[in-house]
C-alpha positions as CSV (number, residue, x, y, z in Angstrom):
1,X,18.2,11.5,21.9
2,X,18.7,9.5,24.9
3,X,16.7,12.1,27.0
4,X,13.4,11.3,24.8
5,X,11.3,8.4,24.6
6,X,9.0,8.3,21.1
7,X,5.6,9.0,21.9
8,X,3.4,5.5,20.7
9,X,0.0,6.5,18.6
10,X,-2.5,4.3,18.5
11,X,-3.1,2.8,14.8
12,X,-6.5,3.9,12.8
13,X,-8.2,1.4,11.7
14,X,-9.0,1.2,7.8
15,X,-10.8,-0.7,5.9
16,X,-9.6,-2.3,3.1
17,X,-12.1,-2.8,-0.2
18,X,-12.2,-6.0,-1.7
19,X,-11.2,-4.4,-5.0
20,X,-8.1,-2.9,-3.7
21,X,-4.9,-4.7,-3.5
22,X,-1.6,-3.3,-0.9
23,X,1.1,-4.0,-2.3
24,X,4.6,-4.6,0.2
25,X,7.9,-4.8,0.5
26,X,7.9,-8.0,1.5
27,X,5.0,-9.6,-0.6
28,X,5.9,-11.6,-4.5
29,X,4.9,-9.9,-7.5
30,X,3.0,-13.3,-8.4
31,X,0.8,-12.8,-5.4
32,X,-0.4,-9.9,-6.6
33,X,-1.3,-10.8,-10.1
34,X,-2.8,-13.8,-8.9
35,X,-5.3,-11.5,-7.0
36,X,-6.2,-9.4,-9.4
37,X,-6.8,-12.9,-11.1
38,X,-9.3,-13.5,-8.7
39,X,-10.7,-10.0,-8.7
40,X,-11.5,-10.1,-12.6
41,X,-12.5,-13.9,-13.1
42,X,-14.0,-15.3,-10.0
43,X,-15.3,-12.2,-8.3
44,X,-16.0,-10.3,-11.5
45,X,-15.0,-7.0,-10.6
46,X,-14.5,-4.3,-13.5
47,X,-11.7,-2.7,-12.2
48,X,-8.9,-2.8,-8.9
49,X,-6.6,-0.3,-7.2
50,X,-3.5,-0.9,-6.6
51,X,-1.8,1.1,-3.2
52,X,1.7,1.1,-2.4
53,X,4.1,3.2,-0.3
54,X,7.7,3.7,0.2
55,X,10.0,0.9,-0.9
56,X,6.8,-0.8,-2.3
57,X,6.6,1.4,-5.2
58,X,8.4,-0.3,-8.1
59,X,6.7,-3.8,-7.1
60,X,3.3,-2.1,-7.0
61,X,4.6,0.1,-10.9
62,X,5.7,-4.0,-11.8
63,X,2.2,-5.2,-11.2
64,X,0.2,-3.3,-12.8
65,X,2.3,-3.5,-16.0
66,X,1.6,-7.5,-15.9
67,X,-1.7,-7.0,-15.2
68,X,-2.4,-4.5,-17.8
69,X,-0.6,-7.2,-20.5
70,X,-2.4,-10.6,-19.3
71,X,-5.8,-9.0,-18.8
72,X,-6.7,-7.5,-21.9
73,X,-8.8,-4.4,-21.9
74,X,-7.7,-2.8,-19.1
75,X,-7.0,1.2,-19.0
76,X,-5.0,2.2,-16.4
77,X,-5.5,5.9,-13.8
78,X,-2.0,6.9,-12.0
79,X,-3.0,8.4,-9.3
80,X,0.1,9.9,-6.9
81,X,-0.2,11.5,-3.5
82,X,1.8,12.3,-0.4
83,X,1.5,11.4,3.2
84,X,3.0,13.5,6.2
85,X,4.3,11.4,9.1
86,X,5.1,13.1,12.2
87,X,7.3,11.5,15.0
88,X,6.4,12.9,18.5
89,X,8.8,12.3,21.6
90,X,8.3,13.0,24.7
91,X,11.2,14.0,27.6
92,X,12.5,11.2,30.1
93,X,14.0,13.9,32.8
94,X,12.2,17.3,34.5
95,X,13.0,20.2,32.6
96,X,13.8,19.6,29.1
């Protein structure tokens, strides 16, 4: 692999809703339920979406449990997909 370079792609753009919450890795479980505190009482949304990937799974399964117990009246929709990732190099030398 020292003969390749990875090929950078740009980043698309999406937009984030303001009903949606992404959960990470890195973020606190506390964060997020304080969010969807927002999204219920101050904003008065009637539902949320909750998107994680990867290692942010169980935090993101974590959250909506909470949620689902302090907000009363809640139903929750699992929703799973999958996402294809492609790494593309390119060759340093002639030839290869």
């Amino acid at each position: 692999m020292n003969k390749y370079r990875k090929v950078i792609k740009p980043k698309e753009a999406l937009v984030k809703d303001d009903d949606e919450i992404r959960v990470t890795a890195a973020g606190s479980v506390s964060a997020y339920i304080s969010r969807a505190a927002k999204l219920f009482n101050e904003m008065e949304k009637t539902y949320l979406t909750i998107t994680a990937t990867g290692n942010a799974l169980t935090k993101a399964v974590t959250s909506a449990e909470v949620i689902k117990r302090r907000f009363k009246g809640l139903h929750q929709i699992t929703k799973l997909g999958s996402q294809e990732i492609v790494d593309e190099y390119e060759p340093l030398e002639e030839g290869l």
